[in-house]
C-alpha positions in Angstrom: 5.8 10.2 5.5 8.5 8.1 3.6 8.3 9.8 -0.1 7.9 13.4 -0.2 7.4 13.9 -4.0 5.0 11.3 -3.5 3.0 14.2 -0.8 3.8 17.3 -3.0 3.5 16.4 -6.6 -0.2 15.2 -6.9 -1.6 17.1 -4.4 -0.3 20.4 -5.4 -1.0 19.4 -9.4 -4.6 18.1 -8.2 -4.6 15.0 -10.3 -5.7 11.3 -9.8 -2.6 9.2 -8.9 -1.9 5.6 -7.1 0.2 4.9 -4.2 1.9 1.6 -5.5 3.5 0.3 -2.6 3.7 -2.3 0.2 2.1 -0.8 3.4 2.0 -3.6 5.8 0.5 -1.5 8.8 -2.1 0.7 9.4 -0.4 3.8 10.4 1.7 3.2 7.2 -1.2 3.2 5.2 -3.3 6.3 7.1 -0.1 8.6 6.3 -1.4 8.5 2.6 -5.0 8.3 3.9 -4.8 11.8 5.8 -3.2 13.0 2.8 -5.5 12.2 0.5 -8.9 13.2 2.6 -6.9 16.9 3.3 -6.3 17.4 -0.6 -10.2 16.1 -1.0 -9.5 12.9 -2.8 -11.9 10.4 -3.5 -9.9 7.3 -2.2 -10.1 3.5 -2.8 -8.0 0.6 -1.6 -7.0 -2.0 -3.8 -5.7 -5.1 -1.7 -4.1 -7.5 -4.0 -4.5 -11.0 -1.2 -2.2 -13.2 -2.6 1.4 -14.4 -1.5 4.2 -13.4 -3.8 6.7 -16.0 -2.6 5.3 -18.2 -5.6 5.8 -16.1 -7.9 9.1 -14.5 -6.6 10.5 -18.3 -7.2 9.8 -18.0 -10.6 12.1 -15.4 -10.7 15.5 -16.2 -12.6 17.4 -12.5 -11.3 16.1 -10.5 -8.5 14.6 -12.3 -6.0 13.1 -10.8 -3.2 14.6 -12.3 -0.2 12.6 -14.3 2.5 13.9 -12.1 5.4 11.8 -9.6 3.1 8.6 -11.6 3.2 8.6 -12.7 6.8 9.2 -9.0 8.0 5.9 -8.1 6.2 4.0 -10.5 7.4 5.3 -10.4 10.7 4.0 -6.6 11.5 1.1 -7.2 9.0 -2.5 -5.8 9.8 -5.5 -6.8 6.8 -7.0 -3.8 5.1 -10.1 -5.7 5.6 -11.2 -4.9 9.4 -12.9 -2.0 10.3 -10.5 0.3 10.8 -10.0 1.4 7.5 -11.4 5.0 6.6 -12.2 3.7 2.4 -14.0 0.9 0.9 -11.3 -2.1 0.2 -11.2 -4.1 -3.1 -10.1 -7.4 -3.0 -8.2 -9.0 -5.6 -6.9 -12.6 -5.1 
């Protein structure tokens, strides 16, 4: 796992918390998902389906670069097969 406060703090405190962040696989993602099912979390996934690229251009300072973007989508697997342990919410 990538953030260790991220695995100590919440599970240890035993409070609700989110795992903001881009996981683009999912081994990425089942690193928080073992976590949370060994702390006895009730887990959700929130899938926000929309390319940021649009709205990265609308930045003025900032910008995430493209290299950024096509790395992402180039090792990306959907939250919304099978494989995933939680029930997926969609947001486009």
């Amino acid at each position: 796992m990538r953030d260790n406060n991220v695995r100590k703090l919440p599970v240890v405190s035993k409070k609700n918390f989110v795992v903001d962040a881009t996981h683009a696989t999912y081994s990425n993602r089942n690193e928080y998902y073992k976590l949370a099912s060994d702390a006895k979390y009730q887990t959700v996934v929130i899938y926000m389906r929309r390319d940021g690229r649009g709205w990265n251009n609308l930045r003025i300072t900032k910008k995430v670069p493209d290299v950024a973007y096509h790395r992402f989508f180039k090792s990306f697997e959907s939250p919304l097969f099978d494989n995933e342990p939680y029930r997926v919410y969609v947001i486009n």
